[in-house]
C-alpha positions as CSV (number, residue, x, y, z in Angstrom):
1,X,121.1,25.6,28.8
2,X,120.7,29.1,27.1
3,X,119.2,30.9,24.1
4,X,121.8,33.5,23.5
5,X,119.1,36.4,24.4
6,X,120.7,38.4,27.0
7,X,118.6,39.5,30.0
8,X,120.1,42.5,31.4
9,X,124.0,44.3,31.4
10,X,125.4,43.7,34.9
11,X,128.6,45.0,35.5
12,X,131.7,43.3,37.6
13,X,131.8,45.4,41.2
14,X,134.5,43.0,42.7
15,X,137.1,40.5,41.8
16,X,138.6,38.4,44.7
17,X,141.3,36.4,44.1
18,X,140.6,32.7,46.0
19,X,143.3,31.1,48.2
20,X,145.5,28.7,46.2
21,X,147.9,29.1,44.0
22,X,146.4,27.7,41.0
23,X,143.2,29.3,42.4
24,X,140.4,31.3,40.4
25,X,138.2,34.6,41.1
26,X,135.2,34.9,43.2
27,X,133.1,37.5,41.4
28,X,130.6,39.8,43.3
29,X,128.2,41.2,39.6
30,X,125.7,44.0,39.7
31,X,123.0,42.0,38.1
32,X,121.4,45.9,36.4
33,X,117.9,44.8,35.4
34,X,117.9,41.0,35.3
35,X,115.1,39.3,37.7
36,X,116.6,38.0,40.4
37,X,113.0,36.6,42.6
38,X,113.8,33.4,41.6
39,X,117.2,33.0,41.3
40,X,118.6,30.8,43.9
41,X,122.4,29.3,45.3
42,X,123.4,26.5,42.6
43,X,121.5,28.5,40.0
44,X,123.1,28.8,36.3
45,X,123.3,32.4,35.0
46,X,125.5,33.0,31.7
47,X,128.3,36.0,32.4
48,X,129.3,37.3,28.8
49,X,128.5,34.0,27.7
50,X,130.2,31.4,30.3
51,X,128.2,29.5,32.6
52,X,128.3,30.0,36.1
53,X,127.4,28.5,39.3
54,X,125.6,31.8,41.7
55,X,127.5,30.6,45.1
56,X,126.0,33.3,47.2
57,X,123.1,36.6,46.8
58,X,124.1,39.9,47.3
59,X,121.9,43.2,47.9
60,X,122.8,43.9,44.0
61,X,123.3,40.6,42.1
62,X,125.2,37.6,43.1
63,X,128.8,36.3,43.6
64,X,130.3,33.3,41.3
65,X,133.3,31.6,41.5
66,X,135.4,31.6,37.9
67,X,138.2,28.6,37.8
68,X,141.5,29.5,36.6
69,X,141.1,27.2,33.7
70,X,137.9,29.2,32.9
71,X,139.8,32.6,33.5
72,X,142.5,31.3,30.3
73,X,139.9,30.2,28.1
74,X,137.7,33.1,28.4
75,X,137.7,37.1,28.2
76,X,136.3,39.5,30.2
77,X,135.3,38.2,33.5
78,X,138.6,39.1,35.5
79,X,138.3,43.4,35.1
80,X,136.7,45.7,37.9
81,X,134.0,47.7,36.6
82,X,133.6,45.6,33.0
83,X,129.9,45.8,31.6
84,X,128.5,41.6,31.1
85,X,125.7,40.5,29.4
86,X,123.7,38.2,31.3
87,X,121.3,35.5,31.2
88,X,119.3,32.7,33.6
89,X,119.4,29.0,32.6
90,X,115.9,28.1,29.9
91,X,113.2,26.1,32.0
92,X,111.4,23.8,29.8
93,X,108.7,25.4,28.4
94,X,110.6,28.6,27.6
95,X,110.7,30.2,24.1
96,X,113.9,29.5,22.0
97,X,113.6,32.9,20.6
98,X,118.1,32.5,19.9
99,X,119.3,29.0,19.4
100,X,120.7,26.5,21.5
101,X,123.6,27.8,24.3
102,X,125.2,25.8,26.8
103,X,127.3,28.4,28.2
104,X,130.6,26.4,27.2
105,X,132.8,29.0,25.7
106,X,134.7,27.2,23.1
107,X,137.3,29.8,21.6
108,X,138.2,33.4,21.4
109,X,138.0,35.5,18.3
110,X,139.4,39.0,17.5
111,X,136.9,42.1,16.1
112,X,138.7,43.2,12.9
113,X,136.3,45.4,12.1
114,X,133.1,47.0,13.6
115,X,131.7,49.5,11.3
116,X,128.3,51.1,10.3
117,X,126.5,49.5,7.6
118,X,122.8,51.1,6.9
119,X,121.1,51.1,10.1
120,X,123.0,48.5,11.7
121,X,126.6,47.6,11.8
122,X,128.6,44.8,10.3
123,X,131.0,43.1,13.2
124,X,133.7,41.5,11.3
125,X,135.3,38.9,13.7
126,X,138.8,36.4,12.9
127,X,138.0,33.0,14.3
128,X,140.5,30.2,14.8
129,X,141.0,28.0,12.5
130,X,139.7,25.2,15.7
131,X,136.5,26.7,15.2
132,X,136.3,28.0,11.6
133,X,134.7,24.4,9.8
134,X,131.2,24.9,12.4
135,X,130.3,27.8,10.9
136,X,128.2,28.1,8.1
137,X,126.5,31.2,6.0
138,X,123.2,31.7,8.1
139,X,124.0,29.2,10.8
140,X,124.4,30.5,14.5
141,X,127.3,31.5,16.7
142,X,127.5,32.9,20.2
143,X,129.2,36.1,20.9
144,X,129.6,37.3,24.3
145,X,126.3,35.2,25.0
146,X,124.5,36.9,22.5
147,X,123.1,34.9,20.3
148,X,123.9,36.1,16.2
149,X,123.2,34.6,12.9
150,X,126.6,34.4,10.0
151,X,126.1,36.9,7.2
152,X,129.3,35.9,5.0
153,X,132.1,33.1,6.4
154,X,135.6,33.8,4.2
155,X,138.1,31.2,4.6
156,X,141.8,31.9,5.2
157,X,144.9,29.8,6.1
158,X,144.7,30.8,9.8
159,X,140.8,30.1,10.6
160,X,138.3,32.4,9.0
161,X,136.5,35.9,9.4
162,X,132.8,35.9,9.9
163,X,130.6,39.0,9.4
164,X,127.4,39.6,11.5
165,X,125.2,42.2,11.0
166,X,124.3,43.8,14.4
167,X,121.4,45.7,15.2
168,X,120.5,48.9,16.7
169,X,118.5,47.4,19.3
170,X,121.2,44.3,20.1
171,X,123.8,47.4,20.0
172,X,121.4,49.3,22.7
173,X,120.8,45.6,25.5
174,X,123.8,43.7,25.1
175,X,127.4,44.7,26.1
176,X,128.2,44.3,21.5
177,X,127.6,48.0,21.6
178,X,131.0,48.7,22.8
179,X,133.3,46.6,21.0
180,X,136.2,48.2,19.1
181,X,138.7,46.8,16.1
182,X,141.3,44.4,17.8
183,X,138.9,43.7,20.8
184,X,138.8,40.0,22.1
185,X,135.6,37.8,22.4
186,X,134.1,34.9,23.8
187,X,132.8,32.6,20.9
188,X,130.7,29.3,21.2
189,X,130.2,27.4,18.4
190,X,126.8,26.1,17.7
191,X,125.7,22.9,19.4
192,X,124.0,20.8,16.5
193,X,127.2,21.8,14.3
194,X,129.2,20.3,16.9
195,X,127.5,17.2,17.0
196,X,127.4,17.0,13.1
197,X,130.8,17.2,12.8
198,X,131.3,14.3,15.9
199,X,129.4,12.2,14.1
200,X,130.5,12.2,10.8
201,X,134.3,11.7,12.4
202,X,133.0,8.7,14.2
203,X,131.3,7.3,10.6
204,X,128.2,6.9,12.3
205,X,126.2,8.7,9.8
206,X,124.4,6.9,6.7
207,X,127.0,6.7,3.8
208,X,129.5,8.1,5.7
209,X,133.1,5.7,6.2
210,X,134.7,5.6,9.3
């Protein structure tokens, strides 16, 4: 579990292809500035917002290995050289200072627009239409493992656009900073939203028919 407040930027040093055909990645990330003292092998750490196993230290980070059904569903975690935001697994006790992640990337969306807007800038992204009925004006979605809150959701026949307002200082820690107009990202949809919406389809909730 994760809070969608990135640690540190790492960047991908090495991507080794495994043996197998249908075979993943092993990926050997500069971990930057994240703590690594108590990271250990079997640890969780969130790589632009997927959750990954650490299967081995390295003098500069740690090495994962990224499935090839995790490589199709996500962005960003098969390029040399890429920037990722990062983040370690909450202990109990932790603050929740974002909202509730579980690393489980559920979708991509596509930056349509990424522009200034007073001191910040307003990150316009087009989310499948999967994904577009959990989000809600001023409810939560993951970006990239950051953790954002929805300024405006417009509907459309295809999904939806959200807008975000972004920052300077989420700009200056997190890999956001970077993003360009037509630009793919990892989105996960909030958890409680996702559990809402299972329930009422089941009819479990008060007043609602099966």
């Amino acid at each position: 579990m994760f809070t969608g407040l990135v640690a540190a930027v790492g960047r991908i040093d090495k991507v080794q292809p495994l043996s197998g055909e249908a075979a993943g990645v092993k990926l050997d990330i500069d971990a930057g500035d994240l703590d690594m003292s108590d990271v250990a092998i079997g640890d969780s750490i969130a790589v632009q917002g997927a959750c990954m196993t650490v299967v081995a230290l390295s003098p500069r980070g740690f090495e994962v290995d990224v499935s090839r059904e995790s490589l199709r569903l996500t962005v960003g975690l098969d390029r040399e050289g890429a920037p990722v935001n990062l983040e370690k697994s909450l202990g109990l006790g932790d603050k929740l200072g974002g909202h509730l992640v579980s690393g489980h990337v559920d979708g991509l969306g596509t930056v349509r627009r990424f522009a200034p807007a007073g001191e910040s800038r307003e990150l316009v992204i087009a989310v499948p239409q999967a994904l577009a009925r959990f989000l809600a004006y001023k409810g939560s979605i993951t970006v990239n493992g950051v953790s954002l809150t929805v300024n405006r959701v417009d509907d459309a026949a295809e999904g939806c656009d959200v807008s975000i307002n972004v920052i300077p200082h989420t700009q200056a820690v997190t890999t956001l900073g970077q993003l360009q107009a037509g630009d793919q990202v990892n989105l996960e949809i909030d958890m409680i939203a996702r559990y809402v919406e299972r329930m009422l389809r089941a009819g479990v909730m008060p007043g609602v028919a099966g």
